[in-house]
C-alpha positions in Angstrom: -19.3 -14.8 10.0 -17.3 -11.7 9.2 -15.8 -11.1 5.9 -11.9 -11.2 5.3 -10.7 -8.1 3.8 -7.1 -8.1 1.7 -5.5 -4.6 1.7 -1.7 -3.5 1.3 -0.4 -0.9 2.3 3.0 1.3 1.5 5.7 2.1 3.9 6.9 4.7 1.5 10.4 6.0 2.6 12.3 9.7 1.8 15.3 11.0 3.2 15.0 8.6 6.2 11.5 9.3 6.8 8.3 7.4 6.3 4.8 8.6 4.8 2.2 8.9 7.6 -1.5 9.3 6.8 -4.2 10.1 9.2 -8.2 8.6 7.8 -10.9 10.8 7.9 -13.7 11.4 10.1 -16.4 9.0 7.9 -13.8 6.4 7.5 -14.0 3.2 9.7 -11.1 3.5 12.7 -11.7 7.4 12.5 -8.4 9.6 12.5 -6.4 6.4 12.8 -3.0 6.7 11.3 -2.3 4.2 8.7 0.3 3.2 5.8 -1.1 4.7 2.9 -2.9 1.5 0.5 -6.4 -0.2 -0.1 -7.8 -3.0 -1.1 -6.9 -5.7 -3.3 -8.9 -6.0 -6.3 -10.0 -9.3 -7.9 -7.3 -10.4 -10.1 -4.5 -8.6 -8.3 -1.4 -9.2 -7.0 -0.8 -7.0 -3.8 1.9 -5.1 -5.4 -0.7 -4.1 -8.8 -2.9 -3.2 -5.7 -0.3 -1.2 -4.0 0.5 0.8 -7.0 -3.2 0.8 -8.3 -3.7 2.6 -4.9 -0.9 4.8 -4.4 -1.8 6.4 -7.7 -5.4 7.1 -6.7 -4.5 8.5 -3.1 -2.0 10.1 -3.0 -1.4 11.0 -7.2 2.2 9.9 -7.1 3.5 6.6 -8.4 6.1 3.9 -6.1 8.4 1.8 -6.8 8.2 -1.6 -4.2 10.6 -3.3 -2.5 10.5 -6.1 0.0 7.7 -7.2 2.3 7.6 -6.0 6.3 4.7 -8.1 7.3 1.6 -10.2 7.0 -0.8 -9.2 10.0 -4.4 -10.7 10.3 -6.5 -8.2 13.0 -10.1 -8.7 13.7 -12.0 -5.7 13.7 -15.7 -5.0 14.2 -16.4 -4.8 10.8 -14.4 -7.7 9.4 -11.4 -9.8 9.4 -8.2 -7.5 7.8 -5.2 -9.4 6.2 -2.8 -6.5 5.5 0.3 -6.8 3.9 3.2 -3.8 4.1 5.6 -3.3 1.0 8.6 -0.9 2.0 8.2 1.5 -1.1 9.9 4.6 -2.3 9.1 7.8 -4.8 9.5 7.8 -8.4 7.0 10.5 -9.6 5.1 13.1 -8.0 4.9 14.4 -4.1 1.9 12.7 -1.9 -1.4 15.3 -1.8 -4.2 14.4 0.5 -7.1 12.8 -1.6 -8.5 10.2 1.4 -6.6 11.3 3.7 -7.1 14.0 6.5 -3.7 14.6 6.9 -0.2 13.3 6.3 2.8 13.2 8.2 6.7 12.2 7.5 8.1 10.7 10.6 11.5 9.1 11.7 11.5 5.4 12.5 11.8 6.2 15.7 9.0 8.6 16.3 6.4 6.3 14.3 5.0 4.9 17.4 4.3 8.9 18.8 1.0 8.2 16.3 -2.1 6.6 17.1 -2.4 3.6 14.7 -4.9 1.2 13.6 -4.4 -1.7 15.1 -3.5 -3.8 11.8 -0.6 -1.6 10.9 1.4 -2.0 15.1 3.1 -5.2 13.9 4.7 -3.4 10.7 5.4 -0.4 13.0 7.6 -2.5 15.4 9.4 -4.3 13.0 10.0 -1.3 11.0 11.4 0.7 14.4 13.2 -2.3 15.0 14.8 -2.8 11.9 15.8 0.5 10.3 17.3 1.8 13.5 19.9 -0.8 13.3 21.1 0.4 10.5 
């Protein structure tokens, strides 16, 4: 049976743009663009997660805001339950710790990326969503 694993991750939004990272060659889902986030620790709430997270990637701090989505994907490796948190800047600028490379993309051009699977449903929503407004 494979194991579920909880992560979160931050749609983290500045002047109209959102944060883009790109996972590194070890990683599982090599060079895979992602929301930046982890796992969730025992004892957590996904938002103590998301900030717990933020800090240690990226060395900048979030404030979060509503919930995009709840997706369940079945990888190789395990069962991922992500949830997305739209999030925004309140100390610091993202540096790459984890990460290969990030990215700051318009809603519309999110989907020019290739994604992990888990995050496509957030994506699409997100596209959907903020260019209504």
């Amino acid at each position: 049976m494979k194991k579920n694993i909880h992560v979160v991750g931050a749609v983290i939004i500045e002047n109209g743009n959102i944060l883009c990272a790109q996972r590194g060659p070890s990683k599982a889902l090599p060079y895979k663009w992602e929301f930046p986030g982890g796992k969730i620790e025992s004892g957590e709430t996904p938002q103590q997660a998301l900030i717990r997270e933020i800090n240690e990637e990226m060395n900048c701090k979030i404030e979060i805001g509503e919930q995009i989505e709840h997706t369940v994907y079945e990888y190789d490796f395990g069962i991922v339950h992500l949830t997305t948190f739209y999030c925004k800047l309140v100390e610091g600028k993202p540096t790459l710790t984890e990460h290969v490379s990030i990215n700051w993309l318009s809603p519309s051009d999110l989907e020019t990326l290739d994604w992990a699977p888990a995050d496509i449903p957030a994506i699409n929503k997100i596209s959907k969503t903020l260019s209504l407004k």
